[in-house]
N, C-alpha and C positions, 0 to 999 in steps of 0.2 A: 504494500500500500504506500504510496505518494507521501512524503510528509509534508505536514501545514504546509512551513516554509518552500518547499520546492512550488506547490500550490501557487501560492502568494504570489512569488518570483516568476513565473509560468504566466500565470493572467495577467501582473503589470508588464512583463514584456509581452506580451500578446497586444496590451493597449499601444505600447510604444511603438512598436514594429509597423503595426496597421494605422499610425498616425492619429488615432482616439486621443494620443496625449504627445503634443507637440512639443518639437527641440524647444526648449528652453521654458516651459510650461512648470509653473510649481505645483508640487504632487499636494494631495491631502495632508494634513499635520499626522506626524506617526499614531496620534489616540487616536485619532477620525481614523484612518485603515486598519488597524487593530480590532475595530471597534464593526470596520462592514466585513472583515475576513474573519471575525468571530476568534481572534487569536491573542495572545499577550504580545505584549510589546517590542520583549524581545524574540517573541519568533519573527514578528515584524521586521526587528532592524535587522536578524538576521538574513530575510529574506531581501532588501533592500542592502543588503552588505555584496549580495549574489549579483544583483544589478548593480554596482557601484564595480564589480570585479571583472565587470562584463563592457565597462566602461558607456552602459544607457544611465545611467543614472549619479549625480553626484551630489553630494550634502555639503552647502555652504552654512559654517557657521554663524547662526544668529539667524538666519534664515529660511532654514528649510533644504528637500530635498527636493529638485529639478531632474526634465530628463535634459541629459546634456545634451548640449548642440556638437554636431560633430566638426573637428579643430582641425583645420587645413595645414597640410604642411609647408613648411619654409625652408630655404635651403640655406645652408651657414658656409660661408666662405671661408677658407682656413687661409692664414698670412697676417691677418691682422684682426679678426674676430668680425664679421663683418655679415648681415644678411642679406645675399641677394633683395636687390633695391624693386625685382619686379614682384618676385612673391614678397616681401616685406608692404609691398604698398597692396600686394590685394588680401593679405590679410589684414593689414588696418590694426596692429597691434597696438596698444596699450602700455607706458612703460611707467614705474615707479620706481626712485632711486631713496636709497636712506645710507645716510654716511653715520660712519661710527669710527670715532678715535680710539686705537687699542693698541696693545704691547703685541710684541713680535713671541711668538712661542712655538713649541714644537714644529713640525711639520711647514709653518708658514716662513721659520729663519733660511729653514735649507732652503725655500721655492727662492728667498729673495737673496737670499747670501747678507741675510744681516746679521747683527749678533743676538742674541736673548732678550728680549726688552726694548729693542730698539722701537721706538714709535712709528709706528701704522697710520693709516685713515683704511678703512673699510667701506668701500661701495657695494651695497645689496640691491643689486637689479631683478626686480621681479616684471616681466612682460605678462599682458593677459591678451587675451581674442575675447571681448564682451567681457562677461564674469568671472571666465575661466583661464586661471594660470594657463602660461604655453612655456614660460620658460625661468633658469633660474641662474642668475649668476653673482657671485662673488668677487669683487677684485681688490685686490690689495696694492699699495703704493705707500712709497716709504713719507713721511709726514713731509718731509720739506718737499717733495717733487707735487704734491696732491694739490690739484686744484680749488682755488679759493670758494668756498663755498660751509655756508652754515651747516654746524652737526645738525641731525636729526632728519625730518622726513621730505629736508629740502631736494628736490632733481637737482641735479650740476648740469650745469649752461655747457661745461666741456662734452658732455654726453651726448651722441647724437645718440637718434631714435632708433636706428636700424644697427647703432653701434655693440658691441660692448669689452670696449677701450675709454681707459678715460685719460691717458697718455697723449699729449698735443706738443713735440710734432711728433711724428711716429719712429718706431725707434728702429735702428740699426738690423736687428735681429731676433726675431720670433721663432722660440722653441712650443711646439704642439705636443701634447700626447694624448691619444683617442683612446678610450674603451667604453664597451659595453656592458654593465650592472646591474643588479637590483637597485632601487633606490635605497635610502636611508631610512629609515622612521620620520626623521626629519623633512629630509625631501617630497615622500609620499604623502605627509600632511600637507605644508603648502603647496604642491601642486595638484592636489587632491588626486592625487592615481592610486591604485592598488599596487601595493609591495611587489606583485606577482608581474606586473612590466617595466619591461628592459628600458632603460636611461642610458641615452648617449651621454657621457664624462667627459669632458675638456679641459686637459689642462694644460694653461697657455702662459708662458714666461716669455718677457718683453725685454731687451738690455739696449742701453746705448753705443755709440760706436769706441767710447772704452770699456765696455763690459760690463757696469753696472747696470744691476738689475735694474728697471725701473717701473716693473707694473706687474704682478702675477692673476692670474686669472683663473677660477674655478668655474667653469659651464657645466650645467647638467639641463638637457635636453630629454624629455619623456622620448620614447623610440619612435611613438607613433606622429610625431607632430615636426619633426627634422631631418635632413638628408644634409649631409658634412657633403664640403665638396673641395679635394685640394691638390694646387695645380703647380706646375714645376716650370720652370723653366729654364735651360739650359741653353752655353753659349757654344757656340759651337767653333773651332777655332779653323779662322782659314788660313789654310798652312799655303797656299800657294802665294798668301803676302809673306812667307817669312823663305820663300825658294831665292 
């Protein structure tokens, strides 16, 4: 026999799928479906946990559960962090930046090649498509190179929209590294995804043309909403000027 929650899970996506309950449509309060599916609450969220993992449904807090609208991909330029400017403009992203002054520790000294302690500024780049996170980035910059701009939940003027560099002029030398992961705990609460989908990783170190470091960069990209794209180009030597 069926349990509740498979039930539950079964008939709202049956509404979703057949368009009875439209992208971006808020669902009933979890007492109100509890309450017509004859179930407790948490076979509910359980059942609405199923839909959130299936990526038709997603729970904004303070607000409610929605079915999600489905989140167009974009394709990320590797060299200097950068989103194709055609898909960037037809999905119409949404960016918020929040700066935070902090010490250099673990993990973030070696990215910069600073010492322990040394002072930070922290740009937390969250982009959305409408309501829904699409993307999440971290960047780091050592306090005197960091562009002038008030702590807290001000944007930085240096920030272009389709950026995510906060380094002006561009530096010397971009090191990349790509992988594939689970997200974090952290990760899959603000971008509202399920643990169970892969997150493209970027991590991208910036130096000038004497070596120092000047800008580190943490990207995580949900798998479903980005396509890395990165392009080489070599000089080729003509040896008939040097015959």
């Amino acid at each position: 026999m069926m349990s509740r929650r498979l039930v539950v899970a079964n008939d709202l996506r049956r509404q979703i799928t057949t368009g009875r309950l439209g992208p971006g449509e808020r669902l009933p309060s979890e007492s109100a479906l509890a309450d017509r599916y004859k179930v407790s609450t948490a076979t509910l969220r359980s059942a609405l946990a199923v839909l959130q993992g299936e990526g038709l449904v997603e729970k904004i807090h303070g607000k409610g559960n929605f079915v999600r609208r489905p989140l167009r991909k974009v394709t990320y330029v590797g060299g200097w962090g950068t989103l194709d400017s055609r898909t960037a403009a037809d999905v119409d992203l949404r960016v918020t930046v929040r700066t935070t002054a902090l010490p250099a520790r673990g993990h973030l000294t070696a990215l910069l090649k600073v010492d322990d302690g040394s002072p930070l500024t922290e740009f937390l780049r969250l982009s959305y498509e409408g309501e829904s996170p699409h993307s999440l980035a971290r960047v780091y910059v050592p306090r005197d190179l960091a562009p002038i701009t008030a702590l807290g939940d001000q944007p930085s003027r240096a920030w272009a929209g389709s950026g995510f560099s906060v380094s002006d002029p561009p530096p010397a030398e971009v090191h990349e590294t790509v992988s594939a992961r689970p997200p974090t705990p952290d990760e899959a609460s603000t971008l509202r995804i399920n643990t169970a989908l892969a997150v493209l990783a970027i991590t991208r170190v910036a130096a000038d043309n004497t070596g120092r470091v000047v800008e580190a960069a943490l990207l995580v990209f949900p798998g479903d909403r980005v396509d890395a794209v990165f392009s080489s180009h070599h000089v080729i030597e003509d040896r008939q000027a040097h015959r």
